[in-house]
Backbone as a chain_set.jsonl record, in Angstrom:
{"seq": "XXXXXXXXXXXXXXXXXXXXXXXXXXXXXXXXXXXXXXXXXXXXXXXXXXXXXXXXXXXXXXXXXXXXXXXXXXXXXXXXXXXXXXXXXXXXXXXXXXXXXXXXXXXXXXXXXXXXXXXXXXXXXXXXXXXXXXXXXXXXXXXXXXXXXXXXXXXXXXXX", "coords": {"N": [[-13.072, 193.21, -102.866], [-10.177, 193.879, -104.666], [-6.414, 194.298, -104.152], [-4.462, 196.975, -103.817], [-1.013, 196.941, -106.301], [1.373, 198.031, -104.179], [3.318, 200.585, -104.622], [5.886, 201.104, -105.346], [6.617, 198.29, -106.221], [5.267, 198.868, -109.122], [6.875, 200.547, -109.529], [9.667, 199.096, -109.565], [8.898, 197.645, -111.113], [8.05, 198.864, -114.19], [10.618, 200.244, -113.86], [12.562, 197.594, -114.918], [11.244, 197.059, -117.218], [12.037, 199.183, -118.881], [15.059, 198.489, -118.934], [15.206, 196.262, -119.847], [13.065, 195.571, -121.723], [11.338, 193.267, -120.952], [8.921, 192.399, -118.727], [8.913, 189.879, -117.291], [10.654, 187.749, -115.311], [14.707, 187.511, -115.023], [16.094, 184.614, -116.563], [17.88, 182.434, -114.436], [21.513, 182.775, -114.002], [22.665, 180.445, -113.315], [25.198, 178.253, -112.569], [26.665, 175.805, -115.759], [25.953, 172.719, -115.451], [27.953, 170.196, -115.864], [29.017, 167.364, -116.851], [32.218, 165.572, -117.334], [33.54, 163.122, -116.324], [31.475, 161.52, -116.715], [31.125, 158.446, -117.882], [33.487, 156.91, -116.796], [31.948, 157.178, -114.257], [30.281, 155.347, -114.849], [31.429, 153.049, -115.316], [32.881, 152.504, -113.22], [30.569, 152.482, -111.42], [29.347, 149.746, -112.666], [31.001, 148.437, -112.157], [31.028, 147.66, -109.422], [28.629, 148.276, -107.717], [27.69, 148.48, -105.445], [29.058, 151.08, -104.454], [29.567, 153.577, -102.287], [27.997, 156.749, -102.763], [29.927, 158.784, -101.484], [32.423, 157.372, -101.407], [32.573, 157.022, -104.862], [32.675, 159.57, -105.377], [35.149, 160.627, -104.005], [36.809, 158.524, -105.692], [36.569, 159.586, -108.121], [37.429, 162.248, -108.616], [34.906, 164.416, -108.19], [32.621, 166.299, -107.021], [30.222, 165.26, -104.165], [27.53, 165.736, -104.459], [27.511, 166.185, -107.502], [28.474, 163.603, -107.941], [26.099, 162.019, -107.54], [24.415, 163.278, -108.736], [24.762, 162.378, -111.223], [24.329, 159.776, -110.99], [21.776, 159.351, -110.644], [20.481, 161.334, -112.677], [21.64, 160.874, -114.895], [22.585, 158.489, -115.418], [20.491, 157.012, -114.684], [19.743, 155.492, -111.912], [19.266, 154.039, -109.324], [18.87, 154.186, -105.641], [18.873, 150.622, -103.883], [17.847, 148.864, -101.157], [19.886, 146.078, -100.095], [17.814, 143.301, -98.581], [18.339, 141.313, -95.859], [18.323, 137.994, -95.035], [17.335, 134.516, -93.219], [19.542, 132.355, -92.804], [18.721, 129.266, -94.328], [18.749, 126.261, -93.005], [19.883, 122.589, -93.973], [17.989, 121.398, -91.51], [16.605, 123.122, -90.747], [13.879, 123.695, -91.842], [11.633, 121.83, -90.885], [11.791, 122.08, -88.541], [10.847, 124.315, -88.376], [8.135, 123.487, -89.042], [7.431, 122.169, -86.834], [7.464, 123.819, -84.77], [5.469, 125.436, -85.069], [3.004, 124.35, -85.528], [2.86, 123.656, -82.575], [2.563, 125.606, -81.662], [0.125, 126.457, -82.824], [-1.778, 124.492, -81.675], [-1.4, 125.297, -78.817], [-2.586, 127.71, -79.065], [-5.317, 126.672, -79.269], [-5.254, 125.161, -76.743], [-4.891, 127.174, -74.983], [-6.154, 129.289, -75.105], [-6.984, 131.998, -77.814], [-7.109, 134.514, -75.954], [-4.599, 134.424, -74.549], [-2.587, 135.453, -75.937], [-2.963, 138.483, -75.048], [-2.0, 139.118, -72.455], [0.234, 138.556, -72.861], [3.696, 139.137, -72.607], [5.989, 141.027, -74.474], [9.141, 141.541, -74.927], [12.162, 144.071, -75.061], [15.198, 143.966, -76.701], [18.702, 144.622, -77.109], [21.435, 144.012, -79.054], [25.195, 143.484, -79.146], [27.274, 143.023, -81.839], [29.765, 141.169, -82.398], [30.927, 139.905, -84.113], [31.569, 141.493, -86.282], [29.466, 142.245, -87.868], [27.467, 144.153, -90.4], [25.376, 146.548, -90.615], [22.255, 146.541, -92.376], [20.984, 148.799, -92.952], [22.731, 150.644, -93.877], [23.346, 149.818, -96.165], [23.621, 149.747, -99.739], [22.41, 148.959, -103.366], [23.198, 149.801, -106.411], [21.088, 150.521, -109.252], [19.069, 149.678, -112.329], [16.694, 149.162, -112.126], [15.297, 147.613, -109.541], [16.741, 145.056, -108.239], [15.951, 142.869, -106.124], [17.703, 141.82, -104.365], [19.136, 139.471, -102.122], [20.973, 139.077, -98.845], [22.135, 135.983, -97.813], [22.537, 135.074, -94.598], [23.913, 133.836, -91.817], [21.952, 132.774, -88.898], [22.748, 132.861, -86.129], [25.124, 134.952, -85.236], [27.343, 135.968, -83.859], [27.469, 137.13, -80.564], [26.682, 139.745, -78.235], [23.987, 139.911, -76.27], [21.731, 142.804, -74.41]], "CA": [[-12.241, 194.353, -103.191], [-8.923, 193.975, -104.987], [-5.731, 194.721, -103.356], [-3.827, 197.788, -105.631], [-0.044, 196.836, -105.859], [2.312, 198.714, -103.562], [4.035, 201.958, -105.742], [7.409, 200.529, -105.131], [6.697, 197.202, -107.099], [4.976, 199.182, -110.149], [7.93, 201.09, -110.104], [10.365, 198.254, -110.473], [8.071, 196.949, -112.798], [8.635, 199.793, -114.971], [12.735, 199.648, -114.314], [13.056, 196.223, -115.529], [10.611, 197.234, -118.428], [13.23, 200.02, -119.534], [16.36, 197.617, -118.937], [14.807, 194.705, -120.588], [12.061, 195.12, -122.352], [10.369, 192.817, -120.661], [8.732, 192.568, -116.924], [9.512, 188.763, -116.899], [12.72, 187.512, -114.249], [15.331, 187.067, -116.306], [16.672, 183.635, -116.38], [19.342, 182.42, -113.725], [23.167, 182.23, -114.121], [23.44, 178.947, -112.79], [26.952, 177.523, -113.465], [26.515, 174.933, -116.096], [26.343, 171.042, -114.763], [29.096, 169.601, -117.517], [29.807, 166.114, -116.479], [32.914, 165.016, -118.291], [33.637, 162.156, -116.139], [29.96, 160.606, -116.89], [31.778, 157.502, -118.426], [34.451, 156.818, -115.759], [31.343, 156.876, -112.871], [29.285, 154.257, -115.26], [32.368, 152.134, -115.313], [33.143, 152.095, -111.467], [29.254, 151.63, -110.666], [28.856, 148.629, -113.224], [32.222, 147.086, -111.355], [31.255, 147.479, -107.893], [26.861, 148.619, -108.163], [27.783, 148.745, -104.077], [29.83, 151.503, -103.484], [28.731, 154.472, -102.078], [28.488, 157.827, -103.504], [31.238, 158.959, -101.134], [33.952, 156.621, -102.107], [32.342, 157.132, -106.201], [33.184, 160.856, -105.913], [36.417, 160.637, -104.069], [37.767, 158.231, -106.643], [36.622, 159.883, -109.544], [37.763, 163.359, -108.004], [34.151, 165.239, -108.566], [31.853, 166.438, -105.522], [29.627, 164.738, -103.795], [26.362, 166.275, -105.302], [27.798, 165.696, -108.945], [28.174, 162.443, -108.116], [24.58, 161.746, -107.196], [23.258, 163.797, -109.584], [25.219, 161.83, -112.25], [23.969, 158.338, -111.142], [19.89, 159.345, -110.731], [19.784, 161.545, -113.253], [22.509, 161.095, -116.04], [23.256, 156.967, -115.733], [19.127, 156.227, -113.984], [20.341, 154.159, -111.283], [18.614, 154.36, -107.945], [19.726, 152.887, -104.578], [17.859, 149.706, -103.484], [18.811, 147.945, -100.0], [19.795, 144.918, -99.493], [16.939, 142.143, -97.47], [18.727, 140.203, -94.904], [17.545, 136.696, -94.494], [18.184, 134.131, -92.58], [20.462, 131.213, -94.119], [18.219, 128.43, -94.017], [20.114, 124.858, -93.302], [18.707, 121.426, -94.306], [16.957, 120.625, -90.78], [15.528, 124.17, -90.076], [12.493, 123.694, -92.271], [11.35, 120.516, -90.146], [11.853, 122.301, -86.97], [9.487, 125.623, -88.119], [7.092, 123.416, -89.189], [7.379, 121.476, -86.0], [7.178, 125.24, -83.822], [3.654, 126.502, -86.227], [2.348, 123.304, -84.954], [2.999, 123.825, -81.169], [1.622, 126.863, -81.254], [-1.278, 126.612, -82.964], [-1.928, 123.698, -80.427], [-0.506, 125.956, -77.264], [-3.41, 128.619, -78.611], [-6.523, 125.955, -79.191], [-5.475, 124.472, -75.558], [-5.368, 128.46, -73.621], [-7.367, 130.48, -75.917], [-6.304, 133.549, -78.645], [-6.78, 135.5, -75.254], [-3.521, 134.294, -74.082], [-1.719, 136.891, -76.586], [-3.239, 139.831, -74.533], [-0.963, 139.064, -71.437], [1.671, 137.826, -72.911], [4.889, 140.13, -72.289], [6.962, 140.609, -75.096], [10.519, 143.148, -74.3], [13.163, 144.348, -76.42], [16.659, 143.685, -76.407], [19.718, 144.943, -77.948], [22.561, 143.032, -79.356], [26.19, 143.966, -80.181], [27.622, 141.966, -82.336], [30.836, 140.904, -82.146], [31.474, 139.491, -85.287], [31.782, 142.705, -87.395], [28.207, 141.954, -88.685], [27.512, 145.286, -90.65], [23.664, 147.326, -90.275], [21.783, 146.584, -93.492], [20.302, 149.99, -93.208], [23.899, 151.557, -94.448], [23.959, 148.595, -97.733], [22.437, 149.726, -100.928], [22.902, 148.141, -104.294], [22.829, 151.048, -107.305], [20.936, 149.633, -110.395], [18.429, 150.88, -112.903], [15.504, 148.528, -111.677], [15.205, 146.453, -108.185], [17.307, 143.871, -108.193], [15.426, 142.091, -105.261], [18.729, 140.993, -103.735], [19.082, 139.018, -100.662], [21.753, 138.651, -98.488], [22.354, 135.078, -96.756], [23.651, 135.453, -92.986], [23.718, 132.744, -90.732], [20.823, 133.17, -88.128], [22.836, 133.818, -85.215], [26.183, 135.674, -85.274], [28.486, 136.243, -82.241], [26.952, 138.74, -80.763], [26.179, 139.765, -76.948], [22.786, 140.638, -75.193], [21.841, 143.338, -73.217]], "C": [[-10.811, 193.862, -103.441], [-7.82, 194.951, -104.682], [-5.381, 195.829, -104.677], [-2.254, 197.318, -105.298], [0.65, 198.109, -105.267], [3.218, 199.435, -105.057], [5.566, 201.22, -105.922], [7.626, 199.088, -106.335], [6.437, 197.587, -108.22], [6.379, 200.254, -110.295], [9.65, 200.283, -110.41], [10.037, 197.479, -111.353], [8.878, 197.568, -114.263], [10.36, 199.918, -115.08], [12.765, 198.885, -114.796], [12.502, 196.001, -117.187], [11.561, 197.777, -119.459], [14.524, 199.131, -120.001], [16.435, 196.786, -120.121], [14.261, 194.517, -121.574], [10.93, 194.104, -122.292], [10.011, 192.917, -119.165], [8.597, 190.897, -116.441], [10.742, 188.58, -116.284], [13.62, 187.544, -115.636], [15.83, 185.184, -116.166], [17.98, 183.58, -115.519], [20.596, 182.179, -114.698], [23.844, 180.896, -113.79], [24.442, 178.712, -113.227], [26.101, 176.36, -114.379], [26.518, 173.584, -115.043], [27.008, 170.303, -116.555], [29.685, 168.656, -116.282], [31.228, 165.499, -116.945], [33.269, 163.534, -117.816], [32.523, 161.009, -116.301], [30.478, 158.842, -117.208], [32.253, 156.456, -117.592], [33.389, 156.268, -114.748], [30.456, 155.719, -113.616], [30.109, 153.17, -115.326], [33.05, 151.485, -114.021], [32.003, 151.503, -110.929], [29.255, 150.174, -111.377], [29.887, 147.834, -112.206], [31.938, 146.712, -110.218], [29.788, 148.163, -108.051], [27.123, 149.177, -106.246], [28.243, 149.839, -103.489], [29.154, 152.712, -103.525], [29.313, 155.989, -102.296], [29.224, 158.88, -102.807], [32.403, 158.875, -101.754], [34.139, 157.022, -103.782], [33.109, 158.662, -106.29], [34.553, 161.05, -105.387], [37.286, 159.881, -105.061], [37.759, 158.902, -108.294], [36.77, 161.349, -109.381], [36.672, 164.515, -108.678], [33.588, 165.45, -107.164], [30.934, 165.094, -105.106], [27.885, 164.48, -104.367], [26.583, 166.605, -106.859], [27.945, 164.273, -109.025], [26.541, 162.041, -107.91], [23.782, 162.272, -108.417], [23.602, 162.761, -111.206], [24.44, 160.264, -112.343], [22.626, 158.333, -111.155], [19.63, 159.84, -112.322], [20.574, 161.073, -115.436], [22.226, 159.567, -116.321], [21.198, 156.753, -115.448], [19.46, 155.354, -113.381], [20.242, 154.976, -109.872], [18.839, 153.348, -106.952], [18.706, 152.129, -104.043], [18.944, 148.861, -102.057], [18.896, 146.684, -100.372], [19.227, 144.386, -98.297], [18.195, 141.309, -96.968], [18.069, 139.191, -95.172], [18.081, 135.441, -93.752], [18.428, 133.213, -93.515], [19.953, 130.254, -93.528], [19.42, 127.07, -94.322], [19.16, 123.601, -93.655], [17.457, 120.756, -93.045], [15.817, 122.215, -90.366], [13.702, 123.896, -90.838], [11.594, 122.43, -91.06], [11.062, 121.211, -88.575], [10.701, 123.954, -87.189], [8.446, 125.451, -88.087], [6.255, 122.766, -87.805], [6.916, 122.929, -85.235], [5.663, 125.479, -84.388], [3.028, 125.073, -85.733], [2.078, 123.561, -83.569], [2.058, 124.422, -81.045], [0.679, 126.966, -81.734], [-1.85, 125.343, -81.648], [-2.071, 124.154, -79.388], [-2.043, 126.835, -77.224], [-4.857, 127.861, -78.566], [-6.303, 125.82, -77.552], [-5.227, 126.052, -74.563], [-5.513, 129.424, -74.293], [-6.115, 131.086, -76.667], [-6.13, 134.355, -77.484], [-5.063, 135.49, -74.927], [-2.191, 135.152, -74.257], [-1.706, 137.903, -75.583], [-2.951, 139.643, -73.304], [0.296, 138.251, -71.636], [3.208, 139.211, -73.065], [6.112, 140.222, -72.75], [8.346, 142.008, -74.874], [10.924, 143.296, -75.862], [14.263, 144.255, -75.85], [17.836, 144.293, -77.388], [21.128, 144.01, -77.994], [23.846, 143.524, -80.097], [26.804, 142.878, -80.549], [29.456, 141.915, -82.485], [31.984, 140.968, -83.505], [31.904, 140.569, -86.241], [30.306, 142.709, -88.393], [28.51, 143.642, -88.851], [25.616, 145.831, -90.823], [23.747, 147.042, -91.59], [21.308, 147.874, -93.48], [21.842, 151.132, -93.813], [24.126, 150.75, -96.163], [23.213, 149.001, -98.703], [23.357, 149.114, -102.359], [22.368, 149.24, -105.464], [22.489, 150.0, -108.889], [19.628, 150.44, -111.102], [17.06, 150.043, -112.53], [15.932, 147.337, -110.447], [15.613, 145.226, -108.347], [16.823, 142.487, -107.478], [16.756, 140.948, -104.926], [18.706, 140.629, -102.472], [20.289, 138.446, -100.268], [21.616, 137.334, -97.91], [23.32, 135.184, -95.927], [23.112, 134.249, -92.447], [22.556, 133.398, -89.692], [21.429, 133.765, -86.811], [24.698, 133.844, -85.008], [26.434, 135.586, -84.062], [27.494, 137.354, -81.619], [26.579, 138.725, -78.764], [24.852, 141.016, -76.851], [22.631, 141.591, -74.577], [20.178, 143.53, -73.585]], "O": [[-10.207, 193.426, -102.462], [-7.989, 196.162, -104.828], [-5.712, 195.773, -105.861], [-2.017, 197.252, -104.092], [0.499, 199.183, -105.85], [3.581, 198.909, -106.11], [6.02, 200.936, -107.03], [8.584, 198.954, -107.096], [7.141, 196.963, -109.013], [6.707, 200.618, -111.425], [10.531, 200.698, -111.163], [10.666, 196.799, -112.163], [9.745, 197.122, -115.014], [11.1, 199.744, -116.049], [13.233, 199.283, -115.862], [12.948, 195.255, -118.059], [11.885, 197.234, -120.515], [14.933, 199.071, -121.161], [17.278, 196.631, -121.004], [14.562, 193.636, -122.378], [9.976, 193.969, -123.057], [10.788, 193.501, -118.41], [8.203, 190.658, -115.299], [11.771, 189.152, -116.645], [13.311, 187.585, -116.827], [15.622, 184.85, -115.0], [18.938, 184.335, -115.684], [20.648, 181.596, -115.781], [24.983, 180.447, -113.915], [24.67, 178.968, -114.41], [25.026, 175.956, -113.936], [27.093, 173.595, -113.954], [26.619, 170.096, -117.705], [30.384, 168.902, -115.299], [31.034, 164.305, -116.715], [33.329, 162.676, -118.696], [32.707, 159.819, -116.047], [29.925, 158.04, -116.455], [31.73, 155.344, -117.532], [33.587, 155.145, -114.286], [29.815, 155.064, -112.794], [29.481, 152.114, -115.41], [33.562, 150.379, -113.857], [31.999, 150.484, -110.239], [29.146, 149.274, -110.544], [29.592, 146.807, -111.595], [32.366, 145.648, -109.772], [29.98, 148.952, -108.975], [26.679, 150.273, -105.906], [28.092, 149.968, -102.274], [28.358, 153.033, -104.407], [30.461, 156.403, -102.136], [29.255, 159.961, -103.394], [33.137, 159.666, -102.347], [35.253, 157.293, -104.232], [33.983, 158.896, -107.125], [35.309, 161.629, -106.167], [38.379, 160.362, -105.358], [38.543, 158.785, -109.236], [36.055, 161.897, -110.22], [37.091, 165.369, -109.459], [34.056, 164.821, -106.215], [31.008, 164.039, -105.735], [27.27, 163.437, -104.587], [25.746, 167.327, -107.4], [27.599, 163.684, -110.05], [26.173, 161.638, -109.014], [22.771, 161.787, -108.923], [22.755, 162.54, -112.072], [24.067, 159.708, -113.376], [22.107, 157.34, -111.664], [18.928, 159.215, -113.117], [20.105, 161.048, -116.573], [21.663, 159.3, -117.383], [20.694, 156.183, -116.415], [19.59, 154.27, -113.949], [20.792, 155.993, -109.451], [18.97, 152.135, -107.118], [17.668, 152.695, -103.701], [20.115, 148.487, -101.996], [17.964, 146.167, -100.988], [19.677, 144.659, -97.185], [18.934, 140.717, -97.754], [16.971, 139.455, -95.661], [19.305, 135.336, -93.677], [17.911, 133.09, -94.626], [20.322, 130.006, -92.38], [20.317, 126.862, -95.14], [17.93, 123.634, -93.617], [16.491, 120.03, -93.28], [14.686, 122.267, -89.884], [12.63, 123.957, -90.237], [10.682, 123.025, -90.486], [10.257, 120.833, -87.724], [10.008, 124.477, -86.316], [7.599, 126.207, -87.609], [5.038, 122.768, -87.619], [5.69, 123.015, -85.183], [4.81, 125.755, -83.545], [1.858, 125.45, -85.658], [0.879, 123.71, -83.333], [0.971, 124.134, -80.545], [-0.046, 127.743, -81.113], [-2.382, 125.839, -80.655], [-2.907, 123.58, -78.691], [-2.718, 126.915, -76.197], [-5.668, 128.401, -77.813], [-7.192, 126.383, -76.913], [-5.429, 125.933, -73.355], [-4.944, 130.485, -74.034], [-4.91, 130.935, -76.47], [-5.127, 135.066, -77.552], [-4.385, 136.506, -75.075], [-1.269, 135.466, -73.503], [-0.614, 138.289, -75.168], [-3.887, 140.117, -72.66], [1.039, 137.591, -70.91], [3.205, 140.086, -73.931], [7.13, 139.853, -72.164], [8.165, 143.214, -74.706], [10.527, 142.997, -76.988], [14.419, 144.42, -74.64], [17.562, 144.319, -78.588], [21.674, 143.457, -77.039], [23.828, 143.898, -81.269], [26.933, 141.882, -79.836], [30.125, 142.926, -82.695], [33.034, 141.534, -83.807], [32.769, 140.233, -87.049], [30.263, 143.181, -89.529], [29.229, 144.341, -88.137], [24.816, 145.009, -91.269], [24.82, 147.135, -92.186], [21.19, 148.092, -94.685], [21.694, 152.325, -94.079], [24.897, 151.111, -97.053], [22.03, 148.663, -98.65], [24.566, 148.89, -102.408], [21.173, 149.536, -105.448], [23.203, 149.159, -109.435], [19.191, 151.508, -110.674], [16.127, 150.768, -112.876], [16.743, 146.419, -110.564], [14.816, 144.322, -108.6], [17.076, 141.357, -107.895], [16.807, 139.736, -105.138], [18.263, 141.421, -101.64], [20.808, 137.543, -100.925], [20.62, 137.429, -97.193], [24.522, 135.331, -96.146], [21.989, 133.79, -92.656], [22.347, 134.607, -89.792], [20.984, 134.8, -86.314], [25.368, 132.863, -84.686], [25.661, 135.096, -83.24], [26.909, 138.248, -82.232], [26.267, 137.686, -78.181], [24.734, 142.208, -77.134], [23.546, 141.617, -73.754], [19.426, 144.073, -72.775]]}, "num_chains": 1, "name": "protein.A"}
């Protein structure tokens, strides 16, 4: 059994019929999106691909959500992080291959069980140095750059 519509809806049916001529919405009012600076923000990203669409819209005095919308959809240029890695030196290779040795050794001589009581923690580390979170670093480009930072392996930094 099919519902019947409620009187109230067939009767703004009919209003909008009269008005309009049709019983389709009408189309929104949206404000336009008119970029004029489009130019200006393709000329700051190419200089600096790093900076973030904060700083992009305060210097180029547009919003925040005109900037963004300008660099995905206007320029195509999507944010990719920057990989950490560590900064390999000339003796580290020698000494990993020397460790992957041990330990395969360590697990032939007291079994694979040995994993399943082994007791690994977690720790937190502030760093001293001004190291900065890779999870705040992106690099704006129109395909994956596959950039990698080199950092030294271990920074200033205290334990807890």
């Amino acid at each position: 059994m099919t519902k019947m519509p409620h009187r109230k809806a067939v009767r703004q049916l009919i209003k909008k019929f009269k008005e309009t001529g049709s019983v389709h919405d009408a189309t929104s009012s949206r404000r336009p999106s008119i970029l004029t600076e489009e130019s200006d923000i393709s000329d700051r990203m190419l200089h600096s691909p790093k900076k973030s669409i904060r700083k992009l819209s305060q210097q180029v005095g547009v919003s925040y959500g005109t900037a963004h919308t300008a660099l995905k959809k206007s320029l195509s240029l999507y944010p990719y992080k920057i990989k950490a890695v560590h900064e390999l030196k000339p003796g580290n290779s020698a000494k990993r291959v020397a460790y992957c040795k041990w330990f395969l050794d360590f697990l032939d001589l007291e079994g694979e069980d040995i994993l399943d009581v082994t007791f690994f923690t977690d720790e937190a580390y502030f760093h001293v140095s001004g190291y900065i979170n890779s999870q705040n670093s992106r690099v704006w480009c129109e395909h994956n750059p596959h950039a990698f930072h080199d950092s030294p392996l271990h920074y200033e930094k205290i334990g807890v």
